[in-house]
C-alpha positions in Angstrom: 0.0 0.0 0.0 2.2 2.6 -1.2 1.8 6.1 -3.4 3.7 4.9 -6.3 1.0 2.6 -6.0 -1.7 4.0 -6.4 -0.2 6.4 -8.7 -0.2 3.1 -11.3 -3.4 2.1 -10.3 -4.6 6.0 -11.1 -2.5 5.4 -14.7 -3.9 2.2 -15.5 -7.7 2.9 -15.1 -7.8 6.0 -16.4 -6.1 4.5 -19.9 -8.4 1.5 -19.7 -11.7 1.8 -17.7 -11.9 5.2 -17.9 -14.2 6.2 -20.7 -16.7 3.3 -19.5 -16.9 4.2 -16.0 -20.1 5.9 -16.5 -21.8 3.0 -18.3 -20.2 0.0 -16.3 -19.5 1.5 -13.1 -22.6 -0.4 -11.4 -22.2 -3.6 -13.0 -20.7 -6.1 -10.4 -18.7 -8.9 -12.3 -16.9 -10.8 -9.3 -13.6 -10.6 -7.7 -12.0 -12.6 -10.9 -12.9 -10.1 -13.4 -11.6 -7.1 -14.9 -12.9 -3.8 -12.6 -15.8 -1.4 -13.5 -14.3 0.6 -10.9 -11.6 2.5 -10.1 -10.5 0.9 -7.2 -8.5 3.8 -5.9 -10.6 4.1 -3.0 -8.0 2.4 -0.5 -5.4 5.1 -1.5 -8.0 7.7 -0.9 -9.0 6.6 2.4 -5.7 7.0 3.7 -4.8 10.3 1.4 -1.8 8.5 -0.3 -3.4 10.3 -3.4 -5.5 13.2 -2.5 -9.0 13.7 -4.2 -8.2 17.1 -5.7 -5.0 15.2 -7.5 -7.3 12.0 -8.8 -10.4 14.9 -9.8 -8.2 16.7 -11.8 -5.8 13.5 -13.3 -9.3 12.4 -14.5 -10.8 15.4 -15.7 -7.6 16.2 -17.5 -7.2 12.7 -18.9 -10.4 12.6 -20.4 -12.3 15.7 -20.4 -14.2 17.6 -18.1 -18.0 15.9 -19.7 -16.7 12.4 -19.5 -15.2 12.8 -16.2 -18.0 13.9 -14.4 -19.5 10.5 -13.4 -16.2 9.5 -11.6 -15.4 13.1 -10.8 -18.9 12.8 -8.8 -18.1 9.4 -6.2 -14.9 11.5 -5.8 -16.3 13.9 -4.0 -19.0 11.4 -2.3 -15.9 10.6 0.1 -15.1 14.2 0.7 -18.9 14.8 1.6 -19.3 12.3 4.2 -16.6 13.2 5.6 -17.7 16.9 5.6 -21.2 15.5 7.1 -19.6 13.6 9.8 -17.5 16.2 10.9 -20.6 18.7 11.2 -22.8 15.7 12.6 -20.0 13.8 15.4 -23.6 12.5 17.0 -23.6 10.1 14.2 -20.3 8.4 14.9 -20.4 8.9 18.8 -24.2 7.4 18.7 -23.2 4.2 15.9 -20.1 3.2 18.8 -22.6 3.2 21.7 -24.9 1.2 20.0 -22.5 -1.3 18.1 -20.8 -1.7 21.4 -24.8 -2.2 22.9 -25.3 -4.8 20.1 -22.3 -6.8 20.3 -23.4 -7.4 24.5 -26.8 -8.9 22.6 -25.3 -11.0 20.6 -23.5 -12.4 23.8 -26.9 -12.9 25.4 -29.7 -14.0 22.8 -28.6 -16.7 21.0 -31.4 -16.3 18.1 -29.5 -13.7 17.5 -26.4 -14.4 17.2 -27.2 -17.5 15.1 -28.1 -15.4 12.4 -25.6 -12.9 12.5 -22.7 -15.7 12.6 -24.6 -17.1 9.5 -24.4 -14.0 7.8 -21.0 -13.3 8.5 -20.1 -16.8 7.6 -21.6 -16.6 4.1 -24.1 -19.3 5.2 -27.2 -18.3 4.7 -28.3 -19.4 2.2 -29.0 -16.3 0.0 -27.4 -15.7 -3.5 -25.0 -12.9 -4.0 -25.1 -12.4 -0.5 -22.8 -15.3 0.7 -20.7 -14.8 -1.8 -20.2 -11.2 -1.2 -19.6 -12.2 2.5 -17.0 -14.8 1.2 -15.0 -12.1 -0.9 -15.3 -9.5 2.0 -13.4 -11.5 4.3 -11.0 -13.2 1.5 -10.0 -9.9 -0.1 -11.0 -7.1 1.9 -13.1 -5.2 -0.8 -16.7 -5.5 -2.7 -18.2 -3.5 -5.3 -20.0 -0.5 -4.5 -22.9 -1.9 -6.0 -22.6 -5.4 -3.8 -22.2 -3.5 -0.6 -25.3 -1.5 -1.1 -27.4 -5.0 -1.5 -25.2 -6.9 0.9 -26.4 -3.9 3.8 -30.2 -3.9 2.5 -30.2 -8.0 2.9 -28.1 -7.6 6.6 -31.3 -5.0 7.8 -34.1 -5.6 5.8 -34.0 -9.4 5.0 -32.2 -10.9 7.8 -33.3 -8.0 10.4 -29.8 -7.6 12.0 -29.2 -4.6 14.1 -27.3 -2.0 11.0 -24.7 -1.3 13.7 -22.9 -4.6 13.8 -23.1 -4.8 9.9 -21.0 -1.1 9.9 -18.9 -2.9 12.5 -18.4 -6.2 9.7 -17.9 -3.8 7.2 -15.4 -1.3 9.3 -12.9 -4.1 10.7 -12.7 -5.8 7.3 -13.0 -3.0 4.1 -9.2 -2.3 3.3 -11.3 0.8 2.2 -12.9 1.8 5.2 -12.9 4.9 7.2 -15.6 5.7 9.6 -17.8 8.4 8.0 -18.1 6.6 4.7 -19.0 3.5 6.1 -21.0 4.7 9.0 -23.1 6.9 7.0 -23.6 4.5 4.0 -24.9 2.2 6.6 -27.6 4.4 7.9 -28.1 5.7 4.0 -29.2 2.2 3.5 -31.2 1.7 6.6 -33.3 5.0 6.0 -31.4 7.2 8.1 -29.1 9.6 7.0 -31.8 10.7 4.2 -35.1 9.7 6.4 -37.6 7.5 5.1 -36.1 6.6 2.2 -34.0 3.3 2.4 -32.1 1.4 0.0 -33.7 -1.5 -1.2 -32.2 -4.4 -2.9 -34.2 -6.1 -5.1 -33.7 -9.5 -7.0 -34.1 -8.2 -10.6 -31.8 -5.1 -10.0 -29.0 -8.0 -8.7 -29.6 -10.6 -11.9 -29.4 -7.2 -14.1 -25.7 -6.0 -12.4 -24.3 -9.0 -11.4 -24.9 -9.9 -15.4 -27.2 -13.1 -14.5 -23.9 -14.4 -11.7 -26.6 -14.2 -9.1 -30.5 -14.5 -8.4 -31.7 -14.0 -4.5 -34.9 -15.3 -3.6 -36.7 -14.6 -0.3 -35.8 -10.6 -0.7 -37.7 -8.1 1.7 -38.3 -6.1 -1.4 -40.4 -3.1 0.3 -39.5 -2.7 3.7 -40.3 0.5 5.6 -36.9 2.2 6.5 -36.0 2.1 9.9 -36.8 5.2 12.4 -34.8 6.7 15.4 -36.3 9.4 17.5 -33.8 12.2 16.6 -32.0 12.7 13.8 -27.8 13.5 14.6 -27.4 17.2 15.6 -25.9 19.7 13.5 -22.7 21.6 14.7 -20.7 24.0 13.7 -17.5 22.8 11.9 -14.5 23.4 14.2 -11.8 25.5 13.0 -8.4 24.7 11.9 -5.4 25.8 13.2 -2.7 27.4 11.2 0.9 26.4 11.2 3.5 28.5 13.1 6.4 29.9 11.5 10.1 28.0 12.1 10.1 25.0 13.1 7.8 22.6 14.1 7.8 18.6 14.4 5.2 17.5 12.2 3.2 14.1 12.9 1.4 11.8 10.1 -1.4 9.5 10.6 -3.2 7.4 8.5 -6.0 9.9 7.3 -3.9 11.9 5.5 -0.5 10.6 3.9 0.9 12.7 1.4 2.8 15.4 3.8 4.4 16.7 0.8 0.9 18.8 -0.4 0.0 19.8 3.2 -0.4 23.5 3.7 2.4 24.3 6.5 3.1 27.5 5.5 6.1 29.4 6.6 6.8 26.7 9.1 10.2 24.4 8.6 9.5 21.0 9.3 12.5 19.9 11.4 11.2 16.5 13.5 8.7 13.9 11.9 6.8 10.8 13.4 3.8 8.6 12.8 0.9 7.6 14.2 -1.2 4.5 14.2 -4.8 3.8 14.9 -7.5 1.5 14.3 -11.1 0.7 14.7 -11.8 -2.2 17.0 -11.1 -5.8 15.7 -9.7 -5.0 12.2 -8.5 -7.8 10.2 -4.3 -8.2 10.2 -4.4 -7.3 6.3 -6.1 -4.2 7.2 -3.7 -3.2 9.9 -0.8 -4.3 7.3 -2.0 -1.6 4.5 -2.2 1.0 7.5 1.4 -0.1 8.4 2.9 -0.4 4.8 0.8 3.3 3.9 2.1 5.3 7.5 6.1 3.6 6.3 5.9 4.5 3.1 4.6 8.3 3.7 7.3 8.7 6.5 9.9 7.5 3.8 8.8 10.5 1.1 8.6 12.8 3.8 11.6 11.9 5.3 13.1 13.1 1.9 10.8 15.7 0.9 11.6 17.9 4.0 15.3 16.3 4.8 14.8 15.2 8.2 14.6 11.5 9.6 11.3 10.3 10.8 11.5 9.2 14.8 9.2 6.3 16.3 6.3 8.0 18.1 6.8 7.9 21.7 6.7 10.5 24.4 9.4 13.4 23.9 9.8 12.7 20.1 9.0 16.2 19.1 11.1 17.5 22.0 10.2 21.4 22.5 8.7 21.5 18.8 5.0 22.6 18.1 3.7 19.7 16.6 1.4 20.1 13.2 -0.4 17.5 11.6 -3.2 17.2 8.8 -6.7 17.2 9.9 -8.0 14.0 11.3 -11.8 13.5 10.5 -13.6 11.7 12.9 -12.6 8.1 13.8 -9.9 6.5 15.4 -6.7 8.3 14.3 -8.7 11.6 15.8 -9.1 10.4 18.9 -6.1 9.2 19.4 -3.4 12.4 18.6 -2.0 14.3 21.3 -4.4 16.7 22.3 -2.4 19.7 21.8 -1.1 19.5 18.4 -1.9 21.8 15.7 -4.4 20.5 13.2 -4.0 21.7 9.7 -7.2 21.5 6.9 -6.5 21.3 3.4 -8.1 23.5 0.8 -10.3 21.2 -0.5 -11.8 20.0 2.9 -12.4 23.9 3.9 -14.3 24.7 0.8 -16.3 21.7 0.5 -17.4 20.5 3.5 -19.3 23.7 4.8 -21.5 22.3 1.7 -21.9 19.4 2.9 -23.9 19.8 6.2 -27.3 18.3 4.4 -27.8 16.4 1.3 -25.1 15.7 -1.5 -26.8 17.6 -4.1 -25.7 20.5 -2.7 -22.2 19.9 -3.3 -22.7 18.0 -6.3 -23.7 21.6 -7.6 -20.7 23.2 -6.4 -18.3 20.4 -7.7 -17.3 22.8 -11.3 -16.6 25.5 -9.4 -14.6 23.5 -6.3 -12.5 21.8 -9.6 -12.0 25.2 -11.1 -10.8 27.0 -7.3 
């Protein structure tokens, strides 16, 4: 999991799957096929390529009016992160009541019969096993497959959407917690009320190109309901770098140090930091670890300076900086008084991002063209 990387990965689809993205993109063809997607998404998640540099790669490569379609999910990362940020009650609320769920499971065996079932691939449904099977082989589905596999989870085998987010979260080599989360309660009816995702047998036959054919599908269930939706807040402001020196710390949100906006500051002292969600599988803590080494290499070079192991004392009487960490675990866990730097892109777009996508989906020519 490295920049160089995803750099090829960024080269190959745009010279191959490019110009079909908006045609193919839903289609689902199985792990042993060629992609309909990008697949760039687990460099993204970790910033080893930033959106604004895989936006305008695309749009440059081939043209503004093909590129929109991909130029579009782009900036679906960048709005749930911007909607998390300015609605924490939605991550804060989802561990409470994944941690909640996980007791039940411990205490009501119905329940946990079906949910080791569906974890396990066994039960019984087409498509979904099998998407269950290649979650846990490879640590990636389809967009497409994850949308059915979380309308099945809720709305067929009525498991709690929390420990779904949870199977999702410790196994997606793509996962970060506002995407996931919010996906997850976009599915269940949540995040845009009363209006749930529902997968439906002839929409799986039609994408899957005949691979699979569910029967037993809730087909029209009512979406789920909570008493109050997340609160909105404020987003919090950024700090700004100091001038001189300064120590600068990466984590695993953000990994390209070389396009972060320090300013007059001099970047003298670097370390890294590590953090993960709950029970994530080895591979995923692997592509953390082989992402966090490879950015401390480049930065190591970029600013001349070695990279230290993160331990008390490694930034000595530095101010510490370090790129904005969204919500999740790699927020929670930095030093409470470093200074948190936000990129361009996340200061323009995520104030637009505070209620539905369309929103910024409007904005998206002039954010390309700022």
């Amino acid at each position: 999991m490295t920049r160089d990387a995803g750099l090829e990965r960024l080269s190959a689809f745009l010279a191959e799957a490019g110009t079909a993205y908006a045609q193919a993109r839903n289609t689902d063809r199985g792990p042993d096929e060629p992609a309909t997607t990008s697949v760039l998404s687990p460099y993204l998640r970790r910033r080893l390529l930033t959106e604004a540099e895989v936006a305008a790669a695309a749009t440059a490569a081939l043209g503004a009016e093909a590129a929109a379609s991909y130029v579009s999910e782009v900036f679906w990362r960048t709005y749930f992160k911007g909607h998390l940020e300015t609605h924490p009650e939605a991550w804060t609320r989802y561990l409470s009541e994944a941690a909640d769920q996980r007791a039940r499971l411990a205490s009501e065996p119905g329940l946990r019969r079906t949910y080791e079932k569906a974890v396990a691939g066994r039960t019984g449904i087409d498509g979904f096993d099998a998407w269950a099977g290649d979650l846990a082989a490879t640590g990636w589905l389809h967009n497409h497959a994850r949308m059915w596999f979380a309308s099945i989870w809720i709305f067929t085998l009525r498991l709690p959407w929390q420990l779904g987010a949870d199977f999702f979260l410790r196994h997606l080599l793509d996962g970060d917690p506002a995407s996931n989360t919010l996906s997850w309660r976009w599915v269940a009816g949540l995040h845009t009320r009363g209006k749930p995702y529902r997968a439906r047998a002839e929409n799986i036959r039609r994408f899957t190109e005949d691979r699979h054919d569910p029967a037993g599908l809730d087909e029209d269930p009512s979406p789920l309901a909570e008493a109050m939706p997340p609160r909105e807040v404020p987003l919090r402001p950024a700090d700004a770098a100091p001038d001189g020196p300064v120590a600068l710390l990466l984590h695993v949100d953000d990994l390209h140090p070389e396009s972060l906006p320090v300013g007059g500051a001099r970047v003298a002292r670097i370390s890294g930091l590590l953090a993960h969600a709950e029970g994530v599988t080895d591979r995923v803590r692997g592509a953390d670890g082989a992402a966090l080494a490879d950015a401390l290499a480049r930065a190591a070079a970029h600013f001349g300076c070695e990279a230290a192991p993160f331990r008390d004392g490694w930034a000595g009487d530095l101010p510490v900086v370090t790129a904005w960490a969204p919500l999740g675990p790699s927020a929670a866990a930095l030093p409470p008084d470093c200074l948190r730097l936000r990129r361009d892109w996340d200061a323009r777009a995520w104030p637009l991002a505070t209620r539905g996508f369309f929103r910024l989906k409007r904005a998206i020519p002039d954010l390309m063209a700022a």
